[in-house]
C-alpha positions in Angstrom: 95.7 153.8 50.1 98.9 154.2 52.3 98.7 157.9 51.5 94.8 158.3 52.4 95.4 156.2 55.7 98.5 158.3 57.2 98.0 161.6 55.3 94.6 161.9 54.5 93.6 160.3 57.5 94.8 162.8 60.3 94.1 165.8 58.2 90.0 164.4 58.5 89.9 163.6 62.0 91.6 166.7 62.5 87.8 167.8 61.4 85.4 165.9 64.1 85.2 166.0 67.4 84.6 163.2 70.1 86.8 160.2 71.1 85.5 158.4 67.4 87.3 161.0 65.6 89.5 158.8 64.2 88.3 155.8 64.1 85.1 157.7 61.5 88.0 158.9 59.5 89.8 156.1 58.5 86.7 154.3 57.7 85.7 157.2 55.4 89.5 157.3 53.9 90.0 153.5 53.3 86.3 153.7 51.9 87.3 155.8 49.5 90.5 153.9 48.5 88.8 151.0 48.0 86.1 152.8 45.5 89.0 154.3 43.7 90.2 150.8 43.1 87.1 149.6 41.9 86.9 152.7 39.3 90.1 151.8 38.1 89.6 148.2 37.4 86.3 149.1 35.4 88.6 152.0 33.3 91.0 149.2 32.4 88.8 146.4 31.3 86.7 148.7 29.7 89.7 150.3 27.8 91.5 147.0 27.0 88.0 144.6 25.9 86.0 148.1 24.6 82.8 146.7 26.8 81.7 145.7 30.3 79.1 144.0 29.7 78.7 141.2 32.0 79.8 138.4 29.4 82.8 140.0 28.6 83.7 141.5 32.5 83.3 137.9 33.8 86.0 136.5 31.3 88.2 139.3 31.5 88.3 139.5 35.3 88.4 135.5 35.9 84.8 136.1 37.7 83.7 132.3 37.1 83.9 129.0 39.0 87.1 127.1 39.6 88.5 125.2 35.9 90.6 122.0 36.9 94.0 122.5 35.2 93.6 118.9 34.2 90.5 118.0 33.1 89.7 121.2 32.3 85.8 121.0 33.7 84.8 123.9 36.3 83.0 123.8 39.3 81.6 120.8 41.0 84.0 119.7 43.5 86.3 121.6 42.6 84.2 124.0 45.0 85.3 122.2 48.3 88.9 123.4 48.0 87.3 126.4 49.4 87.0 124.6 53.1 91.1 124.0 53.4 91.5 127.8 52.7 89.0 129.5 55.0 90.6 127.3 57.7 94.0 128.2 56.5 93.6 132.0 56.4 91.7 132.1 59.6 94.5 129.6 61.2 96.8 132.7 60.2 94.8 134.9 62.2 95.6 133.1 64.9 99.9 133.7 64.4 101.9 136.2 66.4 101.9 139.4 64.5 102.8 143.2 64.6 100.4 145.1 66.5 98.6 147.9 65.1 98.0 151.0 66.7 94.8 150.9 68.7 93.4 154.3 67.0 93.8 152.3 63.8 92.5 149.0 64.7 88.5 148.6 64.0 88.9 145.4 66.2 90.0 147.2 69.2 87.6 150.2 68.5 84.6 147.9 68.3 85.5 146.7 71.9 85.9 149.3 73.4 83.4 151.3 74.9 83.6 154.4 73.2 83.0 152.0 70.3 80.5 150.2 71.5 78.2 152.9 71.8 79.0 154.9 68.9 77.5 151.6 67.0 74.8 151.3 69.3 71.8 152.0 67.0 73.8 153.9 64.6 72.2 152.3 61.2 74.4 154.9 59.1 77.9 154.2 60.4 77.0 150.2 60.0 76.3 150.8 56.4 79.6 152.9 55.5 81.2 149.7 57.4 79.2 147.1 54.9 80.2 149.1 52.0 83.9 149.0 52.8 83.8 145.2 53.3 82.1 144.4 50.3 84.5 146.8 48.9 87.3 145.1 50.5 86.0 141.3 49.9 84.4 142.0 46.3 85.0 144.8 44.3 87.9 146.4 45.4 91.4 144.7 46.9 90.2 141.0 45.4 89.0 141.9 42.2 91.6 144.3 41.5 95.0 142.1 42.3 92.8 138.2 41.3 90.7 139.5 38.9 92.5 142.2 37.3 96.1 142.1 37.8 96.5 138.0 37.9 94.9 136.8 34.9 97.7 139.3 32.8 100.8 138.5 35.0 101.8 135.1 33.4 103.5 137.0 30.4 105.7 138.8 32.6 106.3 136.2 35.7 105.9 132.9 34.1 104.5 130.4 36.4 105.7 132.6 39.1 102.8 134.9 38.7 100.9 133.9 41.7 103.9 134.8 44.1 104.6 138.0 42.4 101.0 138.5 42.9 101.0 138.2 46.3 104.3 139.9 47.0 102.8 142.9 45.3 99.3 142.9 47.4 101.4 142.2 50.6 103.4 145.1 49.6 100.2 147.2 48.8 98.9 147.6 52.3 101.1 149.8 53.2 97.8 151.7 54.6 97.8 148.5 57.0 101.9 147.7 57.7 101.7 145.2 60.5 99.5 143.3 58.3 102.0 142.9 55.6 103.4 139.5 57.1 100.6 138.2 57.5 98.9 138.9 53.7 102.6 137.1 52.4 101.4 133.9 54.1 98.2 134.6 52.4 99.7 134.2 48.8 99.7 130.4 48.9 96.6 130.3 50.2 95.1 132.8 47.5 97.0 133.9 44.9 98.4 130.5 44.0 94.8 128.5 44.1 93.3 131.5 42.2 96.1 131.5 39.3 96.1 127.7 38.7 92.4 127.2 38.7 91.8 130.2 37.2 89.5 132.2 39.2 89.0 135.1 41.0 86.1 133.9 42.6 88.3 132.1 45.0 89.6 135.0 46.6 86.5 136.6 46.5 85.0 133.9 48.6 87.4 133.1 51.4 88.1 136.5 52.0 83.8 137.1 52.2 84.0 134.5 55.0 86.0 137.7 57.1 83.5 139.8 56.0 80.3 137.8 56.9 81.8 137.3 60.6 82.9 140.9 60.9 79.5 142.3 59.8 78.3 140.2 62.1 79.8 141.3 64.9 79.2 145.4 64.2 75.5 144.2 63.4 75.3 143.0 66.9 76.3 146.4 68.1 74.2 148.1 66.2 71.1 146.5 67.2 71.9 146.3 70.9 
């Protein structure tokens, strides 16, 4: 990813014209990080459980509901700790933090003008953005570092698995340095939820709660 975002990044933008010159490339090179990940995590359950079928992915990939580490029943109310850690993670948004260059930033692009109208109507563009969230939220960064990497950490890290986890996927968005702060405050509030109760699905879904709000927002540009 880090070598895509400031290698592969300015060698493709290098290739369009127009003021969204970059902006179009790092969307297409983060796009295609994010698909590489999700290749790579079906490789590696498929070479270590020989099948990925849905039975065996769910299992191997903690893709199931919350398991209390006491009782040992899943789902119910178990489903509300969800609430605490959307409001956590988006309290973090709000927490000073290193600024990103404003070529980088889809934030500062999408209020812009130049951004504004490159959206406007532009029903292509708005789908390469979906597919990098869900990407992001679903099938890439979450289920590769909660569903993947997690659930097999505990032999090497003990009960320190969860913060080695989220060391390593603050230390992974190198593609994204200024967020790297901000992901390590991120580890209690997903990494260590996901490794005691067991599921990825908790990462999946506070993380989708950024997702929903930022499609919403290009959606509103497009449609203008």
């Amino acid at each position: 990813m880090g070598t895509l975002a400031w290698l592969g990044a300015p060698l493709l933008a290098s290739t369009f014209e127009g003021p969204s010159a970059w902006p179009r490339a790092i969307l297409l090179c983060i796009t295609a990080g994010l698909v590489w990940q999700f290749l790579l995590v079906l490789v590696a359950v498929h070479r270590e459980q020989g099948s990925l079928r849905w039975s065996v992915a769910k299992d191997a990939l903690w893709l199931r509901a919350p398991r209390s580490p006491r009782s040992g029943r899943r789902g119910g109310r178990l489903w509300w700790l969800l609430v605490p850690l959307v409001v956590g993670v988006a309290a973090t948004e709000e927490l000073p933090t290193l600024a990103p260059p404003s070529h980088r930033d889809l934030a500062t692009f999408l209020q812009s003008d130049v951004g504004q109208e490159f959206f406007s109507g532009n029903w292509t563009w708005f789908a390469l953005v979906l597919t990098m969230m869900v990407l992001n939220t679903v099938l890439g960064e979450e289920l590769l570092f909660r569903g993947l990497l997690l659930p097999r950490m505990r032999g090497a890290f003990g009960r320190g698995d969860w913060l080695a986890n989220g060391v390593l996927f603050a230390v992974y968005h190198l593609h994204t340095p200024w967020a790297i702060p901000a992901s390590l405050i991120d580890t209690l509030l997903i990494s260590y939820p996901a490794a005691r109760y067991r599921s990825a699905l908790i990462g999946i879904c506070v993380h989708s709660v950024q997702t929903v709000v930022l499609g919403g927002l290009v959606l509103a540009l497009v449609v203008r």
